[in-house]
Phi, psi and omega in degrees: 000324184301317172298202178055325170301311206265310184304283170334326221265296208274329188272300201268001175088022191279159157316158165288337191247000157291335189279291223292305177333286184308298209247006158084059163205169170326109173314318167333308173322295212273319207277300199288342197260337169274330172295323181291317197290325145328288200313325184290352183086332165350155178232175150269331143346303170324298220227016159307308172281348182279155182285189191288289172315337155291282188319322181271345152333301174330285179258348197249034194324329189266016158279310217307357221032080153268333184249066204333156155258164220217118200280132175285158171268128187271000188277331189294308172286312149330280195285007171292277200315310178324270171006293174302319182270000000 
């Protein structure tokens, strides 16, 4: 979805809210997959051949798991809150 996002936007020149209308999601939606991929420097030249999983590599590394998540330690807010009282 995201290429289909960058393509409408950059290939067919559409609005954010004709792409969110065509493919049934949010402009919001639509603002962040156009906003990330500007920020990467991207073209649609670039990334026209890529697959869907290349592109959220791309922009989404910790979908793509490149970045594990990393579970917070609840112990560090426990002694903030002890501390405090």
């Amino acid at each position: 979805m995201i290429k289909d996002v960058i393509r409408l936007n950059w290939h067919a020149r559409m609005s954010h809210e004709q792409i969110a209308t065509a493919l049934k999601i949010s402009k919001g939606a639509v603002a962040k997959y156009v906003g990330l991929a500007s920020a990467a420097g991207l073209e649609w030249e670039a990334v026209k051949d890529w697959t869907e999983r290349q592109l959220t590599a791309a922009l989404l590394p910790r979908a793509s798991g490149a970045q594990p998540f990393v579970e917070p330690d609840g112990r560090a807010c426990t002694a903030s809150l002890t501390a405090r009282a």
